[in-house]
MDTraj code that builds the backbone (N, CA, C; nanometers):
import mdtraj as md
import numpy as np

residues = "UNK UNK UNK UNK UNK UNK UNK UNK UNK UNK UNK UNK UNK UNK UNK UNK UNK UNK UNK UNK UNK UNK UNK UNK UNK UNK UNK UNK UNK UNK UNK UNK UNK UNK UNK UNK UNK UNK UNK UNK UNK UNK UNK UNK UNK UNK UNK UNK UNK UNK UNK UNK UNK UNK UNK UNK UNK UNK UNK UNK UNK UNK UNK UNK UNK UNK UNK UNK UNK UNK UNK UNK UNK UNK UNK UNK UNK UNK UNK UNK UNK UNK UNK UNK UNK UNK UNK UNK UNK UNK UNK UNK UNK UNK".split()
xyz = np.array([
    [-1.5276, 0.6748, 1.4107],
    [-1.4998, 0.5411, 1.4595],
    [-1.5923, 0.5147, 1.5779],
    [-1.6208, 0.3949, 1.6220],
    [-1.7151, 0.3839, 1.7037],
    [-1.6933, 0.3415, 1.8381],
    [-1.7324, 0.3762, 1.9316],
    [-1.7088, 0.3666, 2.0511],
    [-1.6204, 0.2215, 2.0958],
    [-1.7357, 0.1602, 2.0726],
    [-1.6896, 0.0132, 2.0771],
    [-1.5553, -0.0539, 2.0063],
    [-1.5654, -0.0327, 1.8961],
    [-1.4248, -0.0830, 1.8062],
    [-1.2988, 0.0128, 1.9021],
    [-1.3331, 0.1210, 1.9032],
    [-1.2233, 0.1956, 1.9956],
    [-1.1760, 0.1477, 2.1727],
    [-1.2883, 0.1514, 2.2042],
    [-1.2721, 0.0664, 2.3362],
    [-1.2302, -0.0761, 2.3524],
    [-1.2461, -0.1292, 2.2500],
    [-1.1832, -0.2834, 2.2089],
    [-0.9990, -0.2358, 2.1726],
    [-1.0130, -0.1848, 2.0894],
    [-0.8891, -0.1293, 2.0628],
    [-0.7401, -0.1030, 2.1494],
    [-0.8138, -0.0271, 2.2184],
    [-0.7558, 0.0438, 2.3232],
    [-0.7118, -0.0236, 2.4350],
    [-0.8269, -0.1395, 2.4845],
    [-0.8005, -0.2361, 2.5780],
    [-0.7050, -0.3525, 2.5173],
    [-0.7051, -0.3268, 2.4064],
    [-0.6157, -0.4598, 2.3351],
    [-0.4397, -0.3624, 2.3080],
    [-0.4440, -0.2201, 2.3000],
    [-0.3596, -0.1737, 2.3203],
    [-0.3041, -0.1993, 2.1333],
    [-0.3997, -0.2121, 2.0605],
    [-0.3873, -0.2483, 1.9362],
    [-0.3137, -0.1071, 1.8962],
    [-0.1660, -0.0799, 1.8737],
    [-0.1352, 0.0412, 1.8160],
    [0.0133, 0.0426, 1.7875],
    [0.0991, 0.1141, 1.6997],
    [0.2121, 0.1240, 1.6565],
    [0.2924, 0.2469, 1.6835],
    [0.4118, 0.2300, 1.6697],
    [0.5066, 0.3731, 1.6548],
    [0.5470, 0.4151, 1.5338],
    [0.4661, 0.5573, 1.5478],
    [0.4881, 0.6245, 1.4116],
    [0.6426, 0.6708, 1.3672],
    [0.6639, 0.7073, 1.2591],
    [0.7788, 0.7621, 1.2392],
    [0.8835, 0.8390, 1.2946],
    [0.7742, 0.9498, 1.3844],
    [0.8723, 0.9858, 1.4603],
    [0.9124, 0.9519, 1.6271],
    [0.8334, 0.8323, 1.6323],
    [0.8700, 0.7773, 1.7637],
    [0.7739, 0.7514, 1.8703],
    [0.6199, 0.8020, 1.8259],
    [0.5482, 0.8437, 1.8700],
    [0.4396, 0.7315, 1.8913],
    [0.3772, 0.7021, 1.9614],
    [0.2325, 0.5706, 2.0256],
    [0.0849, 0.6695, 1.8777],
    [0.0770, 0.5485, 1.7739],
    [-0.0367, 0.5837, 1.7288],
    [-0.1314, 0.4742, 1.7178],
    [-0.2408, 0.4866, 1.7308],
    [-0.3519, 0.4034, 1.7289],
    [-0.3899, 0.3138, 1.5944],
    [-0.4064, 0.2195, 1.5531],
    [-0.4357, 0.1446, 1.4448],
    [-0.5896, 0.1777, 1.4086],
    [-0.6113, 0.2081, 1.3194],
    [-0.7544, 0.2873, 1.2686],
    [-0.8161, 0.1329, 1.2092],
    [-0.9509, 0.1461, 1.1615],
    [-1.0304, 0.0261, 1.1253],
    [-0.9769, -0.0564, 0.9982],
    [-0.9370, 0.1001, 0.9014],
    [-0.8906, 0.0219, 0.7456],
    [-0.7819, -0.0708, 0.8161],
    [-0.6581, 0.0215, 0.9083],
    [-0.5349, -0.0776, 0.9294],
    [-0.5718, -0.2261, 0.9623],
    [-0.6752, -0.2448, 1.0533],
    [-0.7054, -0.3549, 1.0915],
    [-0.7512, -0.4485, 0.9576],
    [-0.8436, -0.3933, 0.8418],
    [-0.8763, -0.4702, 0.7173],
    [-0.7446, -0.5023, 0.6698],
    [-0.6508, -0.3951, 0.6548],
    [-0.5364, -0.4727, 0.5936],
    [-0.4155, -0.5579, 0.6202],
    [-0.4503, -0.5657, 0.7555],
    [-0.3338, -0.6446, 0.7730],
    [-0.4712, -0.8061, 0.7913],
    [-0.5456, -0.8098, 0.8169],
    [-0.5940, -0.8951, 0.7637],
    [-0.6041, -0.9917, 0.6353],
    [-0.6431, -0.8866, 0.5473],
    [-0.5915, -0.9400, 0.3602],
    [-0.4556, -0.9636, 0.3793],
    [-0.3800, -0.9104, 0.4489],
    [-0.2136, -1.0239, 0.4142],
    [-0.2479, -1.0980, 0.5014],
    [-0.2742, -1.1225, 0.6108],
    [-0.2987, -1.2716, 0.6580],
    [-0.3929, -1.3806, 0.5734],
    [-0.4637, -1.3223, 0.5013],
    [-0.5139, -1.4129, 0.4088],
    [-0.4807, -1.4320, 0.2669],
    [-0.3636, -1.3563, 0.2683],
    [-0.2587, -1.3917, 0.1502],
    [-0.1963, -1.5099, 0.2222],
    [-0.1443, -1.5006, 0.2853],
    [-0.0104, -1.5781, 0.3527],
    [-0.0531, -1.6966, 0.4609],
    [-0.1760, -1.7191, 0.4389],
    [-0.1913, -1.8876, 0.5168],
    [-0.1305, -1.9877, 0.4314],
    [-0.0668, -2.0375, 0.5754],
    [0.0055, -2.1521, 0.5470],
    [-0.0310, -2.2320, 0.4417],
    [-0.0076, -2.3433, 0.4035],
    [-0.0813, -2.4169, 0.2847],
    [-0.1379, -2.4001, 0.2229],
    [-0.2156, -2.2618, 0.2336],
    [-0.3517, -2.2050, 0.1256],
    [-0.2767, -2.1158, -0.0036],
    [-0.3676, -2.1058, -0.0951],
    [-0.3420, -1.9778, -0.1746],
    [-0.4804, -1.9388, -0.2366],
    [-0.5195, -1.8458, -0.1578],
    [-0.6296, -1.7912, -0.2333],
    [-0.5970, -1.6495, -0.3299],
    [-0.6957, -1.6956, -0.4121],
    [-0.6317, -1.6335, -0.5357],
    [-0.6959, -1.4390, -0.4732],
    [-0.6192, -1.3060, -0.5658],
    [-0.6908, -1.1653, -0.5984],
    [-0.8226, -1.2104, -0.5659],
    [-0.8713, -1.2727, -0.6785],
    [-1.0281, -1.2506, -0.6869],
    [-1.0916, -1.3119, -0.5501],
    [-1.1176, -1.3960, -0.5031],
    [-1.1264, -1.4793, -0.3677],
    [-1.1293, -1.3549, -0.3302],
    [-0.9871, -1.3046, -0.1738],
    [-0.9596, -1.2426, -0.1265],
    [-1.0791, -1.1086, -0.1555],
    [-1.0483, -1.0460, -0.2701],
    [-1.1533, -0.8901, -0.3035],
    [-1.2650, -0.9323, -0.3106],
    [-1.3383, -1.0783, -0.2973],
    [-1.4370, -1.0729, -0.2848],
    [-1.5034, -1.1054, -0.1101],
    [-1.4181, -1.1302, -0.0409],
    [-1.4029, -1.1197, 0.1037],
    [-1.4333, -0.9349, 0.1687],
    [-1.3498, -0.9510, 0.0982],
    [-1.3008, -0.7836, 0.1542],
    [-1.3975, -0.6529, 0.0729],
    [-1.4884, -0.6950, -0.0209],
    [-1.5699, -0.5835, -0.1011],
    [-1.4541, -0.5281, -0.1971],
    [-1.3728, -0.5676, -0.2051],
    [-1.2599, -0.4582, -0.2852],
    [-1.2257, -0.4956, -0.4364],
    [-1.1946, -0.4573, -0.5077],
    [-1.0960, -0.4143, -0.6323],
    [-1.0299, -0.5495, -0.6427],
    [-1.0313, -0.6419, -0.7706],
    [-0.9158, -0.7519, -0.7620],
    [-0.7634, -0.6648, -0.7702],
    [-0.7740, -0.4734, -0.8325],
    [-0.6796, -0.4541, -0.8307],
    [-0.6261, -0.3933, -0.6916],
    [-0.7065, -0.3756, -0.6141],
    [-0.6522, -0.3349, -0.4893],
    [-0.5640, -0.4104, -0.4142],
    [-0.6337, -0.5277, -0.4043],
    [-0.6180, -0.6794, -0.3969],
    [-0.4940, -0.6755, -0.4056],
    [-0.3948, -0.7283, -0.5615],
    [-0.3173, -0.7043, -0.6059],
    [-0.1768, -0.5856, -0.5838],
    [-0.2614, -0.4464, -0.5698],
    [-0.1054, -0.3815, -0.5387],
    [-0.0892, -0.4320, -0.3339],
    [-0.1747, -0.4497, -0.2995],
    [-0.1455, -0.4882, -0.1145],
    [-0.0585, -0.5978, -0.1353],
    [-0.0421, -0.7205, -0.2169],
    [0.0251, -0.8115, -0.2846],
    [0.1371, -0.7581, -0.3161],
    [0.1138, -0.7009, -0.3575],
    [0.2614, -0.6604, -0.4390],
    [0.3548, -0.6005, -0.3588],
    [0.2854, -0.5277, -0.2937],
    [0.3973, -0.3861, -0.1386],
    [0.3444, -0.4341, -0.0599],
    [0.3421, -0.5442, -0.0101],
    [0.3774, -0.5889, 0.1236],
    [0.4155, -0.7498, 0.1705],
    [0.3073, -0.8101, 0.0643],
    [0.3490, -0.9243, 0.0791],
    [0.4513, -0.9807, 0.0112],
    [0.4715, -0.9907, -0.1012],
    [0.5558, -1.0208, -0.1898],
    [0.6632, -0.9464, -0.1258],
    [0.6778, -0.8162, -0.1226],
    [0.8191, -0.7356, -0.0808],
    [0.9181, -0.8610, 0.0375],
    [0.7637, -0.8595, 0.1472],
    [0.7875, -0.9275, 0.2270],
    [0.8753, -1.0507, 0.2555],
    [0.8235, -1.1327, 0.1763],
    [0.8542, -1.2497, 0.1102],
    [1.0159, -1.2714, 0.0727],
    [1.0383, -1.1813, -0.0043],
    [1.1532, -1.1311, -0.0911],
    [1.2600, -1.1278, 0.0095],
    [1.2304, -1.0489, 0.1587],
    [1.3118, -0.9936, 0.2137],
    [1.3679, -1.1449, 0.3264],
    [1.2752, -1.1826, 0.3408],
    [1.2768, -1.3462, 0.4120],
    [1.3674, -1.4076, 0.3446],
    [1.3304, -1.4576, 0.2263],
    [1.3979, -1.5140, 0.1500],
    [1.5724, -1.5044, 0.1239],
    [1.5965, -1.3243, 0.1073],
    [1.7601, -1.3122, 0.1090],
    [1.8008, -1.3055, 0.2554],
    [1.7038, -1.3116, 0.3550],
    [1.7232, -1.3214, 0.4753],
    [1.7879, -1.4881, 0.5028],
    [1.7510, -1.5339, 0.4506],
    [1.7785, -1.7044, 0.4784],
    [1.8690, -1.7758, 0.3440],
    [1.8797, -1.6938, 0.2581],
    [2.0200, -1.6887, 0.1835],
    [2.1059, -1.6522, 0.2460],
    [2.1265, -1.4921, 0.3464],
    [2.2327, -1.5000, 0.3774],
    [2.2938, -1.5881, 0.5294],
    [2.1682, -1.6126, 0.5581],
    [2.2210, -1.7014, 0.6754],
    [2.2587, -1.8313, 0.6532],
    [2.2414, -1.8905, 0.5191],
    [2.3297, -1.9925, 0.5234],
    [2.4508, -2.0137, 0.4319],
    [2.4999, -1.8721, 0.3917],
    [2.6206, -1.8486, 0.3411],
    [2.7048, -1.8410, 0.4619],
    [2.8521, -1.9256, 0.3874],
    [2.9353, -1.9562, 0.4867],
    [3.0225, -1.7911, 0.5035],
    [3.0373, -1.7057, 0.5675],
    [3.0975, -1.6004, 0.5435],
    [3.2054, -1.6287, 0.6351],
    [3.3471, -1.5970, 0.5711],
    [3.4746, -1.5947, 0.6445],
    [3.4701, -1.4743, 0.7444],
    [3.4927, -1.4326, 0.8565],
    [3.5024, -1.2896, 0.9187],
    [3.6494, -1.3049, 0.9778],
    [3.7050, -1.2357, 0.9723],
    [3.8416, -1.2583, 1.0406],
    [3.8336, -1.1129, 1.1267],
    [3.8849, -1.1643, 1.2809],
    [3.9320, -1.0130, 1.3593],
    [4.0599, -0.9699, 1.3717],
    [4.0823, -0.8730, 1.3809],
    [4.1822, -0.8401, 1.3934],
    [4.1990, -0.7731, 1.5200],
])
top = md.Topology()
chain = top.add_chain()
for i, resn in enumerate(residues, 1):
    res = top.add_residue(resn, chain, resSeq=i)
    for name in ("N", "CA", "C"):
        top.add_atom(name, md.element.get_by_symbol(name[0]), res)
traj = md.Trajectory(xyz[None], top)
């Protein structure tokens, strides 16, 4: 990795907690991919697999499974997220 992208990085504090609890750094691919879901998921747009993998140098099928496990999942989870918030649910305390 290169100095620079790292020192950008680092000053941006660009990084996550791993599984076990731990400060890890976001590597270059991470940065490509969370990109391709941001360019799944603009607002009003839909650019199609092919579009997108041709942005990115990649696979229309690569394309596709990042689609599939993450965005879409994503999507999915929003969605029964805002089903259940506007179900009327009785709770009674006791």
């Amino acid at each position: 990795m290169s100095s620079s992208f790292t020192d950008v990085r680092n000053e941006a504090d660009i990084s996550f907690t791993d599984d076990d609890g731990n400060k890890a750094w976001k590597r270059l691919h991470d940065l490509r991919g969370t990109f391709a879901t941001r360019l799944m998921t603009i607002p009003g747009e839909r650019l199609t697999d092919a579009e997108i993998a041709d942005l990115m140098a990649w696979s229309v099928q690569q394309v596709s499974e990042i689609r599939r496990r993450y965005v879409d999942g994503a999507a999915i989870v929003v969605a029964l997220e805002k089903r259940l918030a506007n179900t009327d649910v009785n709770r009674s305390v006791n």
